[in-house]
Gaussian input, Z-matrix of N, CA and C with variables (Angstrom, degrees):
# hf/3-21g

backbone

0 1
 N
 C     1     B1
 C     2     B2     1     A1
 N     3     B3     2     A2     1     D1
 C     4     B4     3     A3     2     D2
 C     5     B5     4     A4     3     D3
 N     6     B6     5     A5     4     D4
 C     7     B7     6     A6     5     D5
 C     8     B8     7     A7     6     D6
 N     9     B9     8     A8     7     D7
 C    10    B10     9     A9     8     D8
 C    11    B11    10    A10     9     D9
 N    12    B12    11    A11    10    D10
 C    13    B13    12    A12    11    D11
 C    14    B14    13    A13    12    D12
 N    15    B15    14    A14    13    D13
 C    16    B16    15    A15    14    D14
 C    17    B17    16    A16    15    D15
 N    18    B18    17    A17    16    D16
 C    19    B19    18    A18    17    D17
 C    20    B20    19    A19    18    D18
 N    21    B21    20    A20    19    D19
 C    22    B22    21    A21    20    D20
 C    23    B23    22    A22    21    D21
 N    24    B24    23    A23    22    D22
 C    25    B25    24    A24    23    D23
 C    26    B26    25    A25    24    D24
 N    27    B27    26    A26    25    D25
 C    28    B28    27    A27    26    D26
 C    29    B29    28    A28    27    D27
 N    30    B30    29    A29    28    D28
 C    31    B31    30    A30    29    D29
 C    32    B32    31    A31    30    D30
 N    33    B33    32    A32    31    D31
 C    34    B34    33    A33    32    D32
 C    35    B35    34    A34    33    D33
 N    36    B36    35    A35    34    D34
 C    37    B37    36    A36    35    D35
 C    38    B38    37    A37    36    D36
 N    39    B39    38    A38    37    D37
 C    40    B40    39    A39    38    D38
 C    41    B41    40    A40    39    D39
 N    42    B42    41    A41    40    D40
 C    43    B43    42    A42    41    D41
 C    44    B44    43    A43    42    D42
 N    45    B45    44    A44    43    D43
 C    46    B46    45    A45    44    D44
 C    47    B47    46    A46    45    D45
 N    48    B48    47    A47    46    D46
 C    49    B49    48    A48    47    D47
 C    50    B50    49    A49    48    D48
 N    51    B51    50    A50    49    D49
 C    52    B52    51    A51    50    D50
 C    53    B53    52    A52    51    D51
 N    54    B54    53    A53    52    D52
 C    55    B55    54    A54    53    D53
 C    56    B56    55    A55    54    D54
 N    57    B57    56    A56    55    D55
 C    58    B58    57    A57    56    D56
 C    59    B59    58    A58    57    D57
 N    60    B60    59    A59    58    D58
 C    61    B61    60    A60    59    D59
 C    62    B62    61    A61    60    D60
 N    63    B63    62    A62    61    D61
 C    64    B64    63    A63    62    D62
 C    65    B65    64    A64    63    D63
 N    66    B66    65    A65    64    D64
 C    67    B67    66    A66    65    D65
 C    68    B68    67    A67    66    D66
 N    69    B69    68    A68    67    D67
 C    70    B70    69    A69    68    D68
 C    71    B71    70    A70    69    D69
 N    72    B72    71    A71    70    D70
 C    73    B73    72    A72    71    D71
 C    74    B74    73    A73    72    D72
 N    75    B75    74    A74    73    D73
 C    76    B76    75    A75    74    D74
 C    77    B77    76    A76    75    D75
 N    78    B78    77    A77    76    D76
 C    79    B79    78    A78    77    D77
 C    80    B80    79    A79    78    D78
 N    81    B81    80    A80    79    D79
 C    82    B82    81    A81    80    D80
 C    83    B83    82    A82    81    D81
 N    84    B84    83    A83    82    D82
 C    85    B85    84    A84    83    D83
 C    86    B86    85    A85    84    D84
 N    87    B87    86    A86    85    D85
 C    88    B88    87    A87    86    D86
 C    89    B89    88    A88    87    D87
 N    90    B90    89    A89    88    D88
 C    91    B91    90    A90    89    D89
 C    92    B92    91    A91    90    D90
 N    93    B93    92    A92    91    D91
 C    94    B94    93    A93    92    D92
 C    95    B95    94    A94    93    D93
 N    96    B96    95    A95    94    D94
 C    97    B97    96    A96    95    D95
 C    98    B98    97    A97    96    D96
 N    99    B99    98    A98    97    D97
 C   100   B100    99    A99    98    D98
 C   101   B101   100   A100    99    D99
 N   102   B102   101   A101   100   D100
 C   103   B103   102   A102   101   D101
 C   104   B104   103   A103   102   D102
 N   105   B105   104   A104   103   D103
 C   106   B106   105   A105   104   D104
 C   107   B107   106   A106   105   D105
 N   108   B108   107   A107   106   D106
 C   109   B109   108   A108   107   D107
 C   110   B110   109   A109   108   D108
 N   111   B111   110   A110   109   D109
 C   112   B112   111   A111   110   D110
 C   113   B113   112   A112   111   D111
 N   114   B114   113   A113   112   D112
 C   115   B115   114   A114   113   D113
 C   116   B116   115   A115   114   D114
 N   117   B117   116   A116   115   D115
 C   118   B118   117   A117   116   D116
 C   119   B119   118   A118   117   D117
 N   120   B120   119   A119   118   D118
 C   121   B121   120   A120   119   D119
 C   122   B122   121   A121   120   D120
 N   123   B123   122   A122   121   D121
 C   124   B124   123   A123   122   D122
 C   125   B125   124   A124   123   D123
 N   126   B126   125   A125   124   D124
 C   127   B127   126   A126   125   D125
 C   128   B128   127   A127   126   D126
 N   129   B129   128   A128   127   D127
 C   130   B130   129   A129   128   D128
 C   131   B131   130   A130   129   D129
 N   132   B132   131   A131   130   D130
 C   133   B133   132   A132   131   D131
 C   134   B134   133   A133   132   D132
 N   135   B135   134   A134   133   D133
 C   136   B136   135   A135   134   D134
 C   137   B137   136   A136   135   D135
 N   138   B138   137   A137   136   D136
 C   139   B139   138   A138   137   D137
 C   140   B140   139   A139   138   D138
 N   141   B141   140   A140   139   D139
 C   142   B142   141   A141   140   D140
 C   143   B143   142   A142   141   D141
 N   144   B144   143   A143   142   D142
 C   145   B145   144   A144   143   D143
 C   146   B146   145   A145   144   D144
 N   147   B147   146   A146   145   D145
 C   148   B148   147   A147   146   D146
 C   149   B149   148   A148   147   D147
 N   150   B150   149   A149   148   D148
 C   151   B151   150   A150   149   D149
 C   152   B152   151   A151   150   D150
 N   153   B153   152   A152   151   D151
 C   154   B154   153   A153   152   D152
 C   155   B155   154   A154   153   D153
 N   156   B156   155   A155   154   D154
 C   157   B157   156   A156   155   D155
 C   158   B158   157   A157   156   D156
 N   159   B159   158   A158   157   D157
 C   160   B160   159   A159   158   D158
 C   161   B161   160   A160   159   D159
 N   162   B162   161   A161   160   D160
 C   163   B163   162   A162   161   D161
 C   164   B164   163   A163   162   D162
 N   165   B165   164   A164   163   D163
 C   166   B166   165   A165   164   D164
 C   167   B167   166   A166   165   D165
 N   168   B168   167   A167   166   D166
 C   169   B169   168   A168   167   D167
 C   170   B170   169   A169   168   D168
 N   171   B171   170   A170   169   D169
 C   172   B172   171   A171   170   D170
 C   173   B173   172   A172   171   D171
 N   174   B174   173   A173   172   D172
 C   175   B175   174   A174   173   D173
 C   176   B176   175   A175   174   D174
 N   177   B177   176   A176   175   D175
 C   178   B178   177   A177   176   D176
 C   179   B179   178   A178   177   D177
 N   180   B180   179   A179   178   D178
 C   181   B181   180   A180   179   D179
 C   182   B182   181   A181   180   D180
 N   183   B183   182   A182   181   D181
 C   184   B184   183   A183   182   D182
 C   185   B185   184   A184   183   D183
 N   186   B186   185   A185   184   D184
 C   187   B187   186   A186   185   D185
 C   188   B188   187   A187   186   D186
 N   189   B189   188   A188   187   D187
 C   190   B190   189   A189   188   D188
 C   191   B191   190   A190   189   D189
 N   192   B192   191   A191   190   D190
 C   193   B193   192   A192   191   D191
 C   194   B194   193   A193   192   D192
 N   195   B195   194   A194   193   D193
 C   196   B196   195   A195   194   D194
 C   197   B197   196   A196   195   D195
 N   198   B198   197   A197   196   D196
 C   199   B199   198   A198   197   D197
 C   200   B200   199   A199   198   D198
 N   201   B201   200   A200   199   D199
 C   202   B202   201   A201   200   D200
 C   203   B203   202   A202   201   D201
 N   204   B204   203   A203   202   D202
 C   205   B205   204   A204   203   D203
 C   206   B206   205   A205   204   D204
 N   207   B207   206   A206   205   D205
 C   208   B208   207   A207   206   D206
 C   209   B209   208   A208   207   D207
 N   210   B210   209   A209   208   D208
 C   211   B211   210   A210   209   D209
 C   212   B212   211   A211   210   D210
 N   213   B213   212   A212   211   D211
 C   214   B214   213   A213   212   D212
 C   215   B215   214   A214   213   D213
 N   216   B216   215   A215   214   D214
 C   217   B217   216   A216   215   D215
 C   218   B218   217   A217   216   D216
 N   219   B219   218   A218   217   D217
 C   220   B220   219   A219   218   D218
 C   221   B221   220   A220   219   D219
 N   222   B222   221   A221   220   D220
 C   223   B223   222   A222   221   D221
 C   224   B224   223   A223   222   D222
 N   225   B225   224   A224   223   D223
 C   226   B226   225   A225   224   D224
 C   227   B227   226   A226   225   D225
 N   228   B228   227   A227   226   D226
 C   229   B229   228   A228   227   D227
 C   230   B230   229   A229   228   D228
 N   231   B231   230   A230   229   D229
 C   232   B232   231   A231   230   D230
 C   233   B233   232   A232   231   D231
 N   234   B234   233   A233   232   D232
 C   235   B235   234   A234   233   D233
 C   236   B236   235   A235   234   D234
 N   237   B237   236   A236   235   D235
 C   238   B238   237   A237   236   D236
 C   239   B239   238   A238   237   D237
 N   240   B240   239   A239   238   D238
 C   241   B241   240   A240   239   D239
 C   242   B242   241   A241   240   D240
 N   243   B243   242   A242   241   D241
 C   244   B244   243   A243   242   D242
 C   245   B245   244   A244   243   D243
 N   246   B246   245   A245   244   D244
 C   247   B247   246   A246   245   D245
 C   248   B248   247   A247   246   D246
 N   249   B249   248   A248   247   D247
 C   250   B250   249   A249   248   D248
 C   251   B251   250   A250   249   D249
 N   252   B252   251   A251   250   D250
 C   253   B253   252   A252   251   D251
 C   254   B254   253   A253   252   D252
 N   255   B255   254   A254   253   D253
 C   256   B256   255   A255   254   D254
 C   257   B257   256   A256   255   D255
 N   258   B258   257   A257   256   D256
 C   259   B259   258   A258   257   D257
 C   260   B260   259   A259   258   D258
 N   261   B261   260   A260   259   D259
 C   262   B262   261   A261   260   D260
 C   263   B263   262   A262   261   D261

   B1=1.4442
   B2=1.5207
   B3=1.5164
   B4=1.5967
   B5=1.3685
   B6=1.9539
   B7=1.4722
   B8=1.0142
   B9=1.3498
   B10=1.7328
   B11=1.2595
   B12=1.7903
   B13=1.0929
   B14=1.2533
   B15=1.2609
   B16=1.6569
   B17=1.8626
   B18=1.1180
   B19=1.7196
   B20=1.6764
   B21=1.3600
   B22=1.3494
   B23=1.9756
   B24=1.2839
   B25=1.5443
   B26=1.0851
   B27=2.1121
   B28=1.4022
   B29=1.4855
   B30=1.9269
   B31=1.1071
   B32=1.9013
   B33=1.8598
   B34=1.3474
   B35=1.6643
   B36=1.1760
   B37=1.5311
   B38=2.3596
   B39=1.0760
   B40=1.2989
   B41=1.0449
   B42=1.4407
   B43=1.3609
   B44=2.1015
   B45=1.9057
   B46=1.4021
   B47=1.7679
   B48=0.9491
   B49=1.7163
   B50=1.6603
   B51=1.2001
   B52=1.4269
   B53=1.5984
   B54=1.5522
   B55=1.2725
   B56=1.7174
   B57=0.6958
   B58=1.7970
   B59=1.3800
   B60=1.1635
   B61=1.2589
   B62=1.5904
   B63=1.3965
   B64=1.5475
   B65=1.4544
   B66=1.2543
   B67=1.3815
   B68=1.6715
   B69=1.2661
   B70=1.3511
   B71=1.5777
   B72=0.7753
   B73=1.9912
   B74=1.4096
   B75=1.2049
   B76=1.7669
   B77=2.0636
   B78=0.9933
   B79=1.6373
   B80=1.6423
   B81=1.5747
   B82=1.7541
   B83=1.6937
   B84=1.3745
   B85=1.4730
   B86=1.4007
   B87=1.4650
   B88=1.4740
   B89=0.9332
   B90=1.4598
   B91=1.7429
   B92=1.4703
   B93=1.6868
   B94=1.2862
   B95=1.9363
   B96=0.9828
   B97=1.6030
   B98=1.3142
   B99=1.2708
   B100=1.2638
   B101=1.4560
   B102=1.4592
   B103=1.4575
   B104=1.3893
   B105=1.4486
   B106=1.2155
   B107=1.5858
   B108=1.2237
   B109=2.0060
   B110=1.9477
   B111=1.3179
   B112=1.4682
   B113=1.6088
   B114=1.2493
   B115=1.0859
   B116=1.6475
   B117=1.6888
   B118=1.4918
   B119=1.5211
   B120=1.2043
   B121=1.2099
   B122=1.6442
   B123=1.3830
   B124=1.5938
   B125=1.3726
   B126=1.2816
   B127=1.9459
   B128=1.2878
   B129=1.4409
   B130=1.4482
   B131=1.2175
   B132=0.9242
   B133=1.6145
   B134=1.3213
   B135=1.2576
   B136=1.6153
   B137=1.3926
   B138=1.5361
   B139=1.5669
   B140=1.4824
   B141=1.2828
   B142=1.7573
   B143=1.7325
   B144=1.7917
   B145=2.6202
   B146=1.5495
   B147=1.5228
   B148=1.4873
   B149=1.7956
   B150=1.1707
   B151=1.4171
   B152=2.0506
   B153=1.2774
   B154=1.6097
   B155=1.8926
   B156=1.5936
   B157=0.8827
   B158=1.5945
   B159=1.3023
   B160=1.3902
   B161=2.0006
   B162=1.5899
   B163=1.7397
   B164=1.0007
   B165=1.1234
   B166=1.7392
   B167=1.7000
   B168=1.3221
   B169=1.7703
   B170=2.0584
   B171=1.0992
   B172=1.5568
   B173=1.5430
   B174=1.3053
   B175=0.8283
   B176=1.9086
   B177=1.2354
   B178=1.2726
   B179=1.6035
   B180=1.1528
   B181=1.2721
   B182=1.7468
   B183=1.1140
   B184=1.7879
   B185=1.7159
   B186=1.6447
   B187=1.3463
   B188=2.0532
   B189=1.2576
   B190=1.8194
   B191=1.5142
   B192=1.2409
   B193=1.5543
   B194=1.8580
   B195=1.8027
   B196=1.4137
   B197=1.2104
   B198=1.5336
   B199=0.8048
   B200=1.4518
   B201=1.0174
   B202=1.6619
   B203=1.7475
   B204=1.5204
   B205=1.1049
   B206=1.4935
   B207=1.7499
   B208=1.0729
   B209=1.6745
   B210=1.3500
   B211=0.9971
   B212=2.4192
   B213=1.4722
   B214=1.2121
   B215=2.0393
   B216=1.6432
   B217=1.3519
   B218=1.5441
   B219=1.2411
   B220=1.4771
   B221=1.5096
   B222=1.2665
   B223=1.6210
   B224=1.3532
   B225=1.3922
   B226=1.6550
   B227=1.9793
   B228=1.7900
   B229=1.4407
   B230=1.3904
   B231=1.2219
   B232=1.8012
   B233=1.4757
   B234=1.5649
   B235=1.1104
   B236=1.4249
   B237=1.3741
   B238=1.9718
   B239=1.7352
   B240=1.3583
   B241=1.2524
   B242=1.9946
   B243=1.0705
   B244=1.2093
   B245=1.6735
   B246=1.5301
   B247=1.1334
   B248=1.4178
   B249=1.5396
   B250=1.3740
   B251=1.6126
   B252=2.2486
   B253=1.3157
   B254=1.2521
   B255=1.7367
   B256=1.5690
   B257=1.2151
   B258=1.5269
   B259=1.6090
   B260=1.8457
   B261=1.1013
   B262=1.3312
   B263=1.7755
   A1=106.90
   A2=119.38
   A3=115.42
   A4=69.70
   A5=99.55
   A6=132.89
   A7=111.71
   A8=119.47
   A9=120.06
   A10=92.87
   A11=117.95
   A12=127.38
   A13=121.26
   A14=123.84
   A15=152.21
   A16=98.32
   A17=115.00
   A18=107.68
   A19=87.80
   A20=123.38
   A21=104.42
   A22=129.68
   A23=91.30
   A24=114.47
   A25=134.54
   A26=91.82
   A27=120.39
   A28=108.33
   A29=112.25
   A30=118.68
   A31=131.73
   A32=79.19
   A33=97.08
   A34=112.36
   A35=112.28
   A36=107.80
   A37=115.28
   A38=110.31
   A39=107.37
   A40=94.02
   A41=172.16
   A42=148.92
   A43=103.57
   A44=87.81
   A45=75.05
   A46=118.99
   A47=119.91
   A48=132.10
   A49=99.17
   A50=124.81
   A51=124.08
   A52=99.58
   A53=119.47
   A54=115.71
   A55=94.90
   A56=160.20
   A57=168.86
   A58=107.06
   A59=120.61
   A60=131.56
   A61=112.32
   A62=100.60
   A63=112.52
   A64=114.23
   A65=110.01
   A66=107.93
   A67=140.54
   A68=126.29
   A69=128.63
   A70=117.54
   A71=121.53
   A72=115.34
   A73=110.16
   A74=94.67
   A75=111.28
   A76=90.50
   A77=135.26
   A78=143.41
   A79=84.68
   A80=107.20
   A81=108.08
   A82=93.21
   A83=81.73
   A84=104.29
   A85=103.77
   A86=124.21
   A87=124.36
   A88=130.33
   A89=121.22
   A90=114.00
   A91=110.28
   A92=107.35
   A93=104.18
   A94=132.71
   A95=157.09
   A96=143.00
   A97=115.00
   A98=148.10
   A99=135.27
   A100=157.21
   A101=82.97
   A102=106.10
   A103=127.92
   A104=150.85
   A105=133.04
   A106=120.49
   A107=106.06
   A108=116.55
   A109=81.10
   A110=88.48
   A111=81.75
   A112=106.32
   A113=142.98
   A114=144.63
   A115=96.47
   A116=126.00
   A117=112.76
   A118=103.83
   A119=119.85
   A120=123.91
   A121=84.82
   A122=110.20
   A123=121.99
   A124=132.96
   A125=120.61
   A126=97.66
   A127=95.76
   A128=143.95
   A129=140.57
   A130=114.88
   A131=142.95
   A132=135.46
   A133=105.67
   A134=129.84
   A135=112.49
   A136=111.29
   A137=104.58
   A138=105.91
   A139=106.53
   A140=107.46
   A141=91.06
   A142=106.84
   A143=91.27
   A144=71.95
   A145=103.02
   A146=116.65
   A147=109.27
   A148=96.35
   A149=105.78
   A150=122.22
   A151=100.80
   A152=94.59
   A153=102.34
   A154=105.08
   A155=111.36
   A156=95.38
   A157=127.71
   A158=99.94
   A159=117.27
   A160=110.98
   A161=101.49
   A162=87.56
   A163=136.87
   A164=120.75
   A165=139.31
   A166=98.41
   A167=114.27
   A168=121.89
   A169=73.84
   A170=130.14
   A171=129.17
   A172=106.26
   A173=118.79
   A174=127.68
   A175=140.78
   A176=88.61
   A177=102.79
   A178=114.47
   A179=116.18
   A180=149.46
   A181=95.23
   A182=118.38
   A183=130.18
   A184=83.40
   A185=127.24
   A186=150.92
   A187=83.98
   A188=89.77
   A189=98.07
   A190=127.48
   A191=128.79
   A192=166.54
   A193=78.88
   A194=92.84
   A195=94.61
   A196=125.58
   A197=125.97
   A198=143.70
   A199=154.28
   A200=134.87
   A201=118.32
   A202=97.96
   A203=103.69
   A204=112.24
   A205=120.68
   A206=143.02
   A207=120.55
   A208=114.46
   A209=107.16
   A210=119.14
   A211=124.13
   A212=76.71
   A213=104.50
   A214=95.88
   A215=114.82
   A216=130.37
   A217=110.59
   A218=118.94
   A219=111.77
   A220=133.99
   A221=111.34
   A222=121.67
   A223=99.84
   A224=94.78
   A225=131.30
   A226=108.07
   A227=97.17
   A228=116.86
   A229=107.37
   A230=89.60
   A231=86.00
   A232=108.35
   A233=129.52
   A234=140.71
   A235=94.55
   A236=97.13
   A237=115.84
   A238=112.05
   A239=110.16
   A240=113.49
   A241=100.01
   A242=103.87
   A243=125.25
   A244=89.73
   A245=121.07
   A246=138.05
   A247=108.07
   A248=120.46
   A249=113.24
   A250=128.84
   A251=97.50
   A252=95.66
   A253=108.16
   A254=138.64
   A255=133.65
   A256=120.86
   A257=126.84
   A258=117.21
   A259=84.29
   A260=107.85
   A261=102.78
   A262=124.80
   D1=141.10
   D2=-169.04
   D3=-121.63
   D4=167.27
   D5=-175.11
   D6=-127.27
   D7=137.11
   D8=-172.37
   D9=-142.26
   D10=142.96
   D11=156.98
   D12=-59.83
   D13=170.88
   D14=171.93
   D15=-44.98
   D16=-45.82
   D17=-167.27
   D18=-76.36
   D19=-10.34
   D20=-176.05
   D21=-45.68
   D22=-9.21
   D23=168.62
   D24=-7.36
   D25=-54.35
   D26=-166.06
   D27=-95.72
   D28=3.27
   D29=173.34
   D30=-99.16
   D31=-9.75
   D32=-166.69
   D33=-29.97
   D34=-84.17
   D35=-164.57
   D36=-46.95
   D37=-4.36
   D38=161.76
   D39=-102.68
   D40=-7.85
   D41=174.04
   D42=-82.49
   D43=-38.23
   D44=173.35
   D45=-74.30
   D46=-31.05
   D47=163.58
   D48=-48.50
   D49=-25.62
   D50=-177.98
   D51=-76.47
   D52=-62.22
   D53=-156.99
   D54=-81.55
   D55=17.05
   D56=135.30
   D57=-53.53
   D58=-38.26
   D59=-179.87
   D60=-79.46
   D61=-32.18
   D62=179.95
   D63=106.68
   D64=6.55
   D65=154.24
   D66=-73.75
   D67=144.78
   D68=178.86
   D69=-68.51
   D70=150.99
   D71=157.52
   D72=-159.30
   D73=129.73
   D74=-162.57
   D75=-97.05
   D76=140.61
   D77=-165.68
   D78=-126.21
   D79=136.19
   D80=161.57
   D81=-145.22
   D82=179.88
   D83=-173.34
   D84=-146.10
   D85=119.91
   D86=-154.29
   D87=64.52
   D88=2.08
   D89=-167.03
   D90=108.13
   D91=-20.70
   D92=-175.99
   D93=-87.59
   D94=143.42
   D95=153.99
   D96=-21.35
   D97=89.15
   D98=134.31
   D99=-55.83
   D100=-50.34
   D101=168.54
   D102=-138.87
   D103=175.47
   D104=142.50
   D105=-147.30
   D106=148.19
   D107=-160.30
   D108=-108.47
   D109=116.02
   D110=158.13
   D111=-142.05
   D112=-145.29
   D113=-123.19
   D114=-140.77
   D115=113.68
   D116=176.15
   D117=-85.48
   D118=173.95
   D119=-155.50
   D120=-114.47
   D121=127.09
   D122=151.85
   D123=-122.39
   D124=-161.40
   D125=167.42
   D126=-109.57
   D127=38.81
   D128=125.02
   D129=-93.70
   D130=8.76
   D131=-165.21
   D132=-107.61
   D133=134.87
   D134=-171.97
   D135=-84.89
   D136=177.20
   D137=-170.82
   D138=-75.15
   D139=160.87
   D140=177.61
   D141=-84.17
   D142=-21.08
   D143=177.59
   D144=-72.56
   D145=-16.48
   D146=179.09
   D147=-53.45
   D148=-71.25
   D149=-148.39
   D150=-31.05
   D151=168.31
   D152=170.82
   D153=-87.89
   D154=151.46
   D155=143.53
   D156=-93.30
   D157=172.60
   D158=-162.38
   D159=-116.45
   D160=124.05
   D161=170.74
   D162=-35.26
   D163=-33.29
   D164=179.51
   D165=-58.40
   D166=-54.27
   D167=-152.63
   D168=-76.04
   D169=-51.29
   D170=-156.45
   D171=-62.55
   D172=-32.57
   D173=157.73
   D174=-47.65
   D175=-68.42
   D176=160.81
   D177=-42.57
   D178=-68.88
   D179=170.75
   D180=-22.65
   D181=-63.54
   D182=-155.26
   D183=-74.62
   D184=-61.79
   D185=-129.47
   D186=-76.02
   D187=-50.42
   D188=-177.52
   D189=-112.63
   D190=53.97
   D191=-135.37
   D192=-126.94
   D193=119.45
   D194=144.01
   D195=-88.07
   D196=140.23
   D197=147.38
   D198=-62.33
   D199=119.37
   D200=-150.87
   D201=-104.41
   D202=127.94
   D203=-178.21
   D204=-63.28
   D205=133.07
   D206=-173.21
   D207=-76.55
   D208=142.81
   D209=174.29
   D210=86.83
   D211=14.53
   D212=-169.10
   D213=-116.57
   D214=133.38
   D215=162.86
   D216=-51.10
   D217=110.58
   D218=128.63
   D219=-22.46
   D220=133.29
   D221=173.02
   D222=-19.51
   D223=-90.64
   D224=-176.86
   D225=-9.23
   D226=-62.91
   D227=-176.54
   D228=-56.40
   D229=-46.25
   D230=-156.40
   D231=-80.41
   D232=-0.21
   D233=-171.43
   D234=-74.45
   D235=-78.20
   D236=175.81
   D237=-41.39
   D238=-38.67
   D239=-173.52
   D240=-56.98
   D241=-41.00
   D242=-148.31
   D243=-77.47
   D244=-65.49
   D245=166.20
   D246=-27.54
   D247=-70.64
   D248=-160.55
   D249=-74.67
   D250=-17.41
   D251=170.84
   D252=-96.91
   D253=29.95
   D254=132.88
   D255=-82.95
   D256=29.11
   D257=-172.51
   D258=-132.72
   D259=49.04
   D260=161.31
   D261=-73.35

């Protein structure tokens, strides 16, 4: 998914040529989420696990990565943790 500011306006009809293609685009204003153009689903439109990814989405992806706090449980752990001390 690529991000475009608020003046993206003057881009509109390639962002919509973007989501036709099957791409995402997230729109902000300040930095923030506003809006997003993404892709309706038809029986021409490809699937999105078909689709390739794209540097842009890998990006994103690396840029907004949770992070696991040190010294803090994993999901996973703390699920089971949680699980095994109710089977008393």
């Amino acid at each position: 998914m690529s991000t475009h500011t608020v003046e993206a306006t003057d881009q509109l009809s390639d962002l919509i040529d973007r989501a036709q293609r099957g791409d995402e685009v997230l729109i902000t204003r300040h930095g923030e989420p506003v809006a997003r153009i993404s892709p309706v689903a038809t029986e021409t439109s490809p699937d999105p696990a078909e689709r390739p990814v794209s540097a842009e989405a890998v990006d994103w992806l690396v840029a907004n990565r949770v992070r696991q706090h040190p010294g803090r449980e994993d999901a996973g752990s703390l699920l089971s943790r949680l699980r095994d001390e109710g089977e008393h």
